[in-house]
PAZAPA-4460 file (N, C-alpha, C; in steps of 0.05 Angstrom, whole numbers, plus 32768, in hexadecimal, padded with zeros to 4 digits):
% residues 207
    n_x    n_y    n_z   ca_x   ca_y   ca_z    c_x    c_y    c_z   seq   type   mol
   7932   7FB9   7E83   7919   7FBB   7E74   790A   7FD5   7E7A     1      X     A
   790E   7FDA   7E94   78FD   7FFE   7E9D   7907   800F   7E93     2      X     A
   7927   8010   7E86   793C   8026   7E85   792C   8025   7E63     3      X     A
   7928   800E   7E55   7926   800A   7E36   7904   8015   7E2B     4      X     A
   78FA   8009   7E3E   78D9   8009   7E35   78D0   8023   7E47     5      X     A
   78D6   802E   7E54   78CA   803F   7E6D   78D5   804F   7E6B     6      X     A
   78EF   8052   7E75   78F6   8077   7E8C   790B   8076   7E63     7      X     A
   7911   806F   7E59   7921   807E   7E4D   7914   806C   7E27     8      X     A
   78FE   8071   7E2B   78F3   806A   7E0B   78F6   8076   7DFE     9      X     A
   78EF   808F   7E07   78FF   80A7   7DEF   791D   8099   7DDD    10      X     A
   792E   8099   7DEF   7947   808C   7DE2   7944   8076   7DDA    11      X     A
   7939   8060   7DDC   7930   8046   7DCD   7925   8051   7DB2    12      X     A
   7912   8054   7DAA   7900   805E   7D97   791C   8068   7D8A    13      X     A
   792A   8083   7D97   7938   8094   7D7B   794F   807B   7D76    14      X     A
   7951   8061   7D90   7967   805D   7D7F   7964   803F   7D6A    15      X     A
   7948   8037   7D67   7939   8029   7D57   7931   8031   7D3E    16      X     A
   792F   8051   7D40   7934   8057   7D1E   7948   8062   7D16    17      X     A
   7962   8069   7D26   7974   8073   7D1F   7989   8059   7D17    18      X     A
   7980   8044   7D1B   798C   8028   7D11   797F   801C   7CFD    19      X     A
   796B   8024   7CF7   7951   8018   7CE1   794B   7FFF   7CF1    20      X     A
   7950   7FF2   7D09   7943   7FDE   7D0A   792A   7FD1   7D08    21      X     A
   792C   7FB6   7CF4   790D   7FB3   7CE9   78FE   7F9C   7CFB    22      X     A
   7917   7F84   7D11   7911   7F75   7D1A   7920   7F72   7D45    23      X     A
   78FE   7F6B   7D47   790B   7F6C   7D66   7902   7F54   7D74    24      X     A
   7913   7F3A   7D7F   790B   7F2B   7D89   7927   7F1A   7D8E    25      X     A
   7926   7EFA   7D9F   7903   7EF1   7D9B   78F3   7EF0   7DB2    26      X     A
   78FA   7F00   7DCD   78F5   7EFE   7DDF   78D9   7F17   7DDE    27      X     A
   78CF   7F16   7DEC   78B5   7F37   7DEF   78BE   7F3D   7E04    28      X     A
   78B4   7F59   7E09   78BE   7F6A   7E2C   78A2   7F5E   7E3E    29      X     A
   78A0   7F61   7E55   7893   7F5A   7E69   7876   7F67   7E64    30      X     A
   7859   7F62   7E6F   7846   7F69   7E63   7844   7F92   7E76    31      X     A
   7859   7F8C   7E8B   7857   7FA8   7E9C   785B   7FC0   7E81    32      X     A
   786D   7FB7   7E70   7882   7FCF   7E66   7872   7FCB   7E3F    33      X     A
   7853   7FBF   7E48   7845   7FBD   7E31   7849   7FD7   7E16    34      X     A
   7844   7FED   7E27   783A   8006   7E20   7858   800A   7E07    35      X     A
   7874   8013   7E16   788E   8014   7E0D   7891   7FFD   7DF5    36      X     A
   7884   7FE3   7DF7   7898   7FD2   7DEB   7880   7FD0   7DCC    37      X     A
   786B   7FDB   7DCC   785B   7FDA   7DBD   7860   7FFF   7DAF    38      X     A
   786D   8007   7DB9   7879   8026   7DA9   7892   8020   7D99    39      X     A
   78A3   800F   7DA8   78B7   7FF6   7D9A   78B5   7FEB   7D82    40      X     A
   7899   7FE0   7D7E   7897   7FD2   7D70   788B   7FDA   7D53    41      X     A
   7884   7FFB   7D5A   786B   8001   7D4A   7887   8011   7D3C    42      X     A
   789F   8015   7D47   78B2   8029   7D37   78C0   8011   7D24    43      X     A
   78C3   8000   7D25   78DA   7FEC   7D1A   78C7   7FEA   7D01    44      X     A
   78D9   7FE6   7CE8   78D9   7FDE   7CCF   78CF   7FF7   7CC6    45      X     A
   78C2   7FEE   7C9D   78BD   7FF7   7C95   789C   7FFE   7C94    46      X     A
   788B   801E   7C8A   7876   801C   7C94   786F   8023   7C74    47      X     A
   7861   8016   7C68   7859   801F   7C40   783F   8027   7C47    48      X     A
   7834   8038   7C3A   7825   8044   7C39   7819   8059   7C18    49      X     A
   7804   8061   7C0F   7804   8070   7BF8   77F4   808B   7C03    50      X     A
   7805   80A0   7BF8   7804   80B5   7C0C   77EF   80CA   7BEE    51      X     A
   77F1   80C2   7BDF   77E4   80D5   7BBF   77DF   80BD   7BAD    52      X     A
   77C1   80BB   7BAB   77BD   80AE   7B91   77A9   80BC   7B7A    53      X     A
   77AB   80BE   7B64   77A1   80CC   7B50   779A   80BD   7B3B    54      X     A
   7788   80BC   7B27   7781   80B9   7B0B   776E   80CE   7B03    55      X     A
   7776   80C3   7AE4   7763   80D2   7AD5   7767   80BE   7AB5    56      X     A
   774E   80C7   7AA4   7750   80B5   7A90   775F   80C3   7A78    57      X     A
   776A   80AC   7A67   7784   80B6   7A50   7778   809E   7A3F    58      X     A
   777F   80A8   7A1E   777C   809C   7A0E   777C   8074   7A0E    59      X     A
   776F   8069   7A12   7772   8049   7A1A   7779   803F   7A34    60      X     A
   776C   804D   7A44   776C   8048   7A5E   7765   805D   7A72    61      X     A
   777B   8058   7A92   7772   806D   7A9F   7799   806A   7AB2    62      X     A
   779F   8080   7AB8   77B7   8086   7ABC   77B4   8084   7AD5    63      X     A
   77CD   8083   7AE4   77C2   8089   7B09   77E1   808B   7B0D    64      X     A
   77E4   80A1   7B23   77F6   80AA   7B35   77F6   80A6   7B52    65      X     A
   780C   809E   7B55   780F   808C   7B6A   7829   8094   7B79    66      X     A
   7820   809C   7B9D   7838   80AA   7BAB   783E   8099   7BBA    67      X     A
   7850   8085   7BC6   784F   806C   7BDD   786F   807D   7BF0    68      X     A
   7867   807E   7C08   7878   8089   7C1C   787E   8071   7C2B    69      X     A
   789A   807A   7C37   78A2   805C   7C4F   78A5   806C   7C5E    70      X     A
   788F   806F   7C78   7891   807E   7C92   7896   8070   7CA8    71      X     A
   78A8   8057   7C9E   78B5   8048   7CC0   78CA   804B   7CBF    72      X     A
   78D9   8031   7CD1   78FC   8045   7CDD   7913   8035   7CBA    73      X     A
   7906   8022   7CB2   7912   8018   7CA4   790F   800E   7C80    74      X     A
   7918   800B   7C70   7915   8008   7C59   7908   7FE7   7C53    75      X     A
   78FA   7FE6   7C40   78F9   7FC2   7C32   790E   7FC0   7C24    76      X     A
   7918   7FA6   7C36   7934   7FA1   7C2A   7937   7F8E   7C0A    77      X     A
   791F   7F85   7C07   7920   7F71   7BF3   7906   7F84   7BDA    78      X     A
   7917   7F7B   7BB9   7910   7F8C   7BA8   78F8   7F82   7B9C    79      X     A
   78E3   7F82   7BB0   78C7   7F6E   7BAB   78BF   7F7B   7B8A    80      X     A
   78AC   7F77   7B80   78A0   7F8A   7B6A   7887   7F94   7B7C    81      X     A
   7887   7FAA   7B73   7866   7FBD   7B7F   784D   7FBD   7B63    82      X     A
   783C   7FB1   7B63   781F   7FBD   7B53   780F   7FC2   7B4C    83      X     A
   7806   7FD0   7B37   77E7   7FD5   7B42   77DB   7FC5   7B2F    84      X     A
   77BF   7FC4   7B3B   77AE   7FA9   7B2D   7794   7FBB   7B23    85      X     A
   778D   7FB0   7B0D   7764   7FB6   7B0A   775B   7F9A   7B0C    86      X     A
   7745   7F99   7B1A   7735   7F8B   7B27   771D   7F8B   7B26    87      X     A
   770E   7F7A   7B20   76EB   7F7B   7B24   76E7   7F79   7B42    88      X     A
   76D5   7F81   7B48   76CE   7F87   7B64   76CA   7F66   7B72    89      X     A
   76D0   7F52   7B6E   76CC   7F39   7B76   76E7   7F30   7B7D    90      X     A
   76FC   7F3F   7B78   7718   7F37   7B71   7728   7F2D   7B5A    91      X     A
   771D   7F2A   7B48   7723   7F1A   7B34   773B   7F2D   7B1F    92      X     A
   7750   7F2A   7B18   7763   7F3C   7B0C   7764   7F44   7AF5    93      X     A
   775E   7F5A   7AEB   7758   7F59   7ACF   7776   7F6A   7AC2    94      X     A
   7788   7F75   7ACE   77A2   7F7D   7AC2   77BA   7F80   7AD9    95      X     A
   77D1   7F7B   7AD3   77E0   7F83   7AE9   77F8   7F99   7AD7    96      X     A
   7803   7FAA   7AEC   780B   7FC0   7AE4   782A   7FC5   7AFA    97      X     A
   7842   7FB6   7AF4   784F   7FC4   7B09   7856   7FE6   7B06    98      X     A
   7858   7FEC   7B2D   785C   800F   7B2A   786C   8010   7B20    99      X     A
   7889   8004   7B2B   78A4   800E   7B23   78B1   801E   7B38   100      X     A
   78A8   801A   7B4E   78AF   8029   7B63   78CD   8004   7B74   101      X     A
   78E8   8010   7B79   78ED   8002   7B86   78F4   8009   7BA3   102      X     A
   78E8   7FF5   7BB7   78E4   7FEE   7BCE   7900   7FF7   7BE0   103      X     A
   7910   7FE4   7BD9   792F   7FED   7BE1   793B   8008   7BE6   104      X     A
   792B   8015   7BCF   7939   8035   7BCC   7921   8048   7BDF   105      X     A
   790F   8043   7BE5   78FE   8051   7BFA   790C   804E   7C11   106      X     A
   791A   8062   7C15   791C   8063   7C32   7903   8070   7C46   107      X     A
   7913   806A   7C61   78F4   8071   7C78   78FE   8095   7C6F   108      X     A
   78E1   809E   7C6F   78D9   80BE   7C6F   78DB   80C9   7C51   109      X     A
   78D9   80B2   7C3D   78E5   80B6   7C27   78C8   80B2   7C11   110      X     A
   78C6   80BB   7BFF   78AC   80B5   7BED   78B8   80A7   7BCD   111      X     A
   78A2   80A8   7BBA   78A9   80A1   7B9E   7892   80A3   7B8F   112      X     A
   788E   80AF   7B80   7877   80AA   7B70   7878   80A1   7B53   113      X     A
   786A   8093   7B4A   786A   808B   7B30   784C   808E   7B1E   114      X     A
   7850   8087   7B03   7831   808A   7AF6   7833   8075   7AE7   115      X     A
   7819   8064   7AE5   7819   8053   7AD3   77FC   8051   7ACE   116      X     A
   77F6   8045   7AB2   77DD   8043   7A9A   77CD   8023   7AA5   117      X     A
   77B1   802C   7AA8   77AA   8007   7AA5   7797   800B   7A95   118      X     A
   7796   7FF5   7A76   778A   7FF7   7A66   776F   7FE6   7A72   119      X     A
   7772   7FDC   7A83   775D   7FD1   7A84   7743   7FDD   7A8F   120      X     A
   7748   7FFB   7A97   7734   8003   7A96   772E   801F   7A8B   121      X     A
   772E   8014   7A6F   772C   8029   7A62   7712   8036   7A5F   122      X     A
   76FE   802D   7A68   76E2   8039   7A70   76D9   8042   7A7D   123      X     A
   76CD   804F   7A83   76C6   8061   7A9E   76BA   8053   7AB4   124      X     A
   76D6   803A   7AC4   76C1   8027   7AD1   76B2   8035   7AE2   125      X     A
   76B9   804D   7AF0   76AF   8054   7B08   768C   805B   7B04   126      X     A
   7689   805D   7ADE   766F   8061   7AE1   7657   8049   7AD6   127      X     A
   7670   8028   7AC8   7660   8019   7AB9   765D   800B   7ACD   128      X     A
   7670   7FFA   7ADD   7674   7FE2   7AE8   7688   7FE8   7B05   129      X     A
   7687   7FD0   7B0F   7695   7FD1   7B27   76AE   7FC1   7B22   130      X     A
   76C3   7FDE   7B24   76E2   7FD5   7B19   76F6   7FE4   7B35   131      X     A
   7703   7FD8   7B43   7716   7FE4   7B51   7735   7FE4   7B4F   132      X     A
   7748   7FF4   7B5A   775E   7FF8   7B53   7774   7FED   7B71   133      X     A
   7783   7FD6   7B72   778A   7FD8   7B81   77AC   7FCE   7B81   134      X     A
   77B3   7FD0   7B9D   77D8   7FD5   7B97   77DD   7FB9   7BAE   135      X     A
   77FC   7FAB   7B9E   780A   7F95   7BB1   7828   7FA5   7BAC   136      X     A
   7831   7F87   7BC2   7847   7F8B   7BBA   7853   7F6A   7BB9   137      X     A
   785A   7F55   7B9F   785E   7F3B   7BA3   7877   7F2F   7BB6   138      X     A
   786D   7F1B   7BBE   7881   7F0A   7BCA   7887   7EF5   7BB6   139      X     A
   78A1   7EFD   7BA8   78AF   7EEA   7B8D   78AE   7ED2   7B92   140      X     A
   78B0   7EC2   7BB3   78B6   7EAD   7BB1   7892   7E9E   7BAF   141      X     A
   7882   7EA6   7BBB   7862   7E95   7BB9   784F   7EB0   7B9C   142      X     A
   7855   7EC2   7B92   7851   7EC6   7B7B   783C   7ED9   7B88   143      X     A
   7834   7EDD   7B9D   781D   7EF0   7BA2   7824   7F02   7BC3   144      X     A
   7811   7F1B   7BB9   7815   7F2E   7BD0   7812   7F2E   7BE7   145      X     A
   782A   7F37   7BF3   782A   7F2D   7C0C   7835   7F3A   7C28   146      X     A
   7836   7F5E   7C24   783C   7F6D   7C34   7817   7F81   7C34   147      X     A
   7814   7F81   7C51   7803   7F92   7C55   780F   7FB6   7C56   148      X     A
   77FF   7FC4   7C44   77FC   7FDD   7C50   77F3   7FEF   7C6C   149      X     A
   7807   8001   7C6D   7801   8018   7C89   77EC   8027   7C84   150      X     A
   77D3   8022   7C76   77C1   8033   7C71   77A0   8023   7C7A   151      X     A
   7790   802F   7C83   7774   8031   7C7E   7764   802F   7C67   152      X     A
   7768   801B   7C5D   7757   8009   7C42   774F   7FEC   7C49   153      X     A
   7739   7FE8   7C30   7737   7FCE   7C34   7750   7FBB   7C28   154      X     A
   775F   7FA5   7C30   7777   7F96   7C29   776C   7F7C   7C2C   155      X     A
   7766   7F71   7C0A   7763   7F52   7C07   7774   7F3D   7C01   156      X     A
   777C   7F35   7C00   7796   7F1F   7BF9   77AF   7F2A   7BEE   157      X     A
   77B4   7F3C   7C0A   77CE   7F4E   7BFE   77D2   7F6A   7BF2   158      X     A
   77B1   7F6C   7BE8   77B5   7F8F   7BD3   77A6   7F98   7BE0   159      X     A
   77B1   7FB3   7BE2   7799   7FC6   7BED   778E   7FD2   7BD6   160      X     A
   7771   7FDC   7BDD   775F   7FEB   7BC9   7764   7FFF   7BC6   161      X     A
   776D   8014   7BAD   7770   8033   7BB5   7757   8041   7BAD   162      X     A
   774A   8030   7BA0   772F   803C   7B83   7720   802D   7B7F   163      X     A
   7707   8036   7B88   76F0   801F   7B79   76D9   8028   7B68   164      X     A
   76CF   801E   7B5C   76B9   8027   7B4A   769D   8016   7B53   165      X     A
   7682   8025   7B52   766E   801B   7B54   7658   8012   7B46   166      X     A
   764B   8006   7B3A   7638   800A   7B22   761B   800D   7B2E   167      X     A
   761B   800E   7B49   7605   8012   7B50   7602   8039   7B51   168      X     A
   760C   8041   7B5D   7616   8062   7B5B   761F   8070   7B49   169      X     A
   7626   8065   7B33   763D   806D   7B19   7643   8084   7B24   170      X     A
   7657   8086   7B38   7667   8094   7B3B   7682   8088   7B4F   171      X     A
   7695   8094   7B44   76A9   8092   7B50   76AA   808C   7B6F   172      X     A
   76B5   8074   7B7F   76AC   8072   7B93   76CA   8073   7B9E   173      X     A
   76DE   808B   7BB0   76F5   8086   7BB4   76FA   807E   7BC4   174      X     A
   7709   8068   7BD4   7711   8055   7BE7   7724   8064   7BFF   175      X     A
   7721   8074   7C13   7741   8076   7C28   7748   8066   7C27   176      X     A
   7762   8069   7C1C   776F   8057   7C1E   778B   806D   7C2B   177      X     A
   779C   806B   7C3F   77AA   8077   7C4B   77A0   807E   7C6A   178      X     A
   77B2   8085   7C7A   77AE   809C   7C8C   77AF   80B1   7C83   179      X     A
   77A3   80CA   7C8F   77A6   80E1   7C85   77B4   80F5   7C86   180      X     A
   77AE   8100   7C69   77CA   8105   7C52   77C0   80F1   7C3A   181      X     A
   77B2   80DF   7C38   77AB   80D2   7C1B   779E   80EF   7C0F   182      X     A
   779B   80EB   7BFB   778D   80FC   7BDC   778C   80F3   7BCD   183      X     A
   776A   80EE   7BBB   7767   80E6   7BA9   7755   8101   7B96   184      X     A
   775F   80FD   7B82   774E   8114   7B74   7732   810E   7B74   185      X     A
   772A   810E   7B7E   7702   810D   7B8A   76EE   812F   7B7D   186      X     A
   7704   8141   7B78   76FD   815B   7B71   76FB   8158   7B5D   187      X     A
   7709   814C   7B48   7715   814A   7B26   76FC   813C   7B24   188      X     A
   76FB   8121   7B29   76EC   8111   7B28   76CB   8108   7B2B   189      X     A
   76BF   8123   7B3D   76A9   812D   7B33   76A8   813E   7B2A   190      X     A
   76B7   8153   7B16   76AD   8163   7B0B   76A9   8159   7AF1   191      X     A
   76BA   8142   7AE6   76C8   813D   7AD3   76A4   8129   7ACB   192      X     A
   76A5   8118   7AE0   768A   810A   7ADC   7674   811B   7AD3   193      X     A
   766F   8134   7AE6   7655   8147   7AE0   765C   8157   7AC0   194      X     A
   7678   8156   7ABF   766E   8168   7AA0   766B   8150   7A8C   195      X     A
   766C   8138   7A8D   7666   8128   7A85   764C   8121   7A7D   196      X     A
   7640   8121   7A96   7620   8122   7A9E   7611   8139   7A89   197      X     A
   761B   8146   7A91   7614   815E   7A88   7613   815E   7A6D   198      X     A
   7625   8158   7A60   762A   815F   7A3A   760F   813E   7A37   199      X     A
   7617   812A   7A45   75FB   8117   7A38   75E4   8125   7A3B   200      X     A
   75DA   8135   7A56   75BF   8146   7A55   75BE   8158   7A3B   201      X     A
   75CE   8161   7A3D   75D0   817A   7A1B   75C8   816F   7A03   202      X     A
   75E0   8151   7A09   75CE   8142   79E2   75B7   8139   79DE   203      X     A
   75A5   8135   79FE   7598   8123   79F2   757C   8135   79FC   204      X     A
   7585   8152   79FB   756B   816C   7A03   755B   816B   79E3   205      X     A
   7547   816E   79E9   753B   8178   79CC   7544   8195   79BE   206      X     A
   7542   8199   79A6   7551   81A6   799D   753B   81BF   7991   207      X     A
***
């Protein structure tokens, strides 16, 4: 156990992802060799995460780009579906959208990105109402999401949030969602609001 968790972890670790191993048990190491067996643990399997998320609005809706990386030692072996949802800020589901990204084919260190349309919010929620955007991934057999994300967001029954909208601020309110390395266009997205702003000040100046 000293040779594994201690004097030679280095070699444990490379040789826990150089096997993809996703499962280690059923026994635990001793509470001495805590430190090692909890570096162990944090390398095994797969780690999902969304490393670039993007929108912008398009004719009957609003488009969004979507980067999901697997930065652990191993792949998801089962071809869950991944997708994204619009949501009223209560939870309640108002469209579902799969990415199209499959799970199986992400290998660890490996990315994918896809784009997809949700008509359901074809309005500018971020400035009427409180509408958020968020991502699962289902478990076929109980019909709902059921893998947590490697990122810093809020995660409610399975989805994490990538996007939210406020109606108290009408403005775009964007969510970290990731460790860092997330990007969300936050630059696009107020400028896009202010010239917005802006052309309503113009129409409604006296003339």
């Amino acid at each position: 156990m000293e040779q594994l968790l201690e004097t030679g972890l280095d070699q444990t670790l490379s040789l826990v992802k150089g096997s993809h191993m996703s499962f280690l048990g059923p026994k635990t190491a001793d509470a001495a060799y805590r430190t090692g067996y909890d570096a162990v643990l944090s390398a095994l399997g797969y780690r999902l995460r969304v490393t670039e998320a993007a929108w912008r609005r398009v004719p009957g809706g609003t488009e969004l780009t979507v980067t999901l990386a697997n930065e652990g030692s191993a792949p998801f072996y089962w071809d869950w579906p991944v997708n994204l949802y619009a949501e009223t800020a209560e939870g309640t589901t108002l469209e579902t959208v799969p990415l199209g990204i499959s799970l199986p084919e992400l290998l660890p260190g490996q990315t994918r990105t896809a784009k997809v349309k949700l008509t359901a919010l074809s309005a500018p929620f971020w400035e009427e109402r409180d509408r958020r955007v968020t991502m699962g991934i289902v478990d076929p057999m109980t019909g709902r999401d059921a893998v947590r994300f490697a990122m810093q967001t809020a995660q409610e029954n399975g989805r994490a949030v990538l996007f939210a909208g406020s109606e108290h601020k009408k403005s775009l309110r964007l969510v970290r969602a990731g460790l860092p390395g997330f990007f969300c266009c936050l630059a696009a997205a107020i400028q896009e609001y202010r010239k917005r702003r802006m052309s309503e000040i113009k129409g409604c100046a006296p003339g």
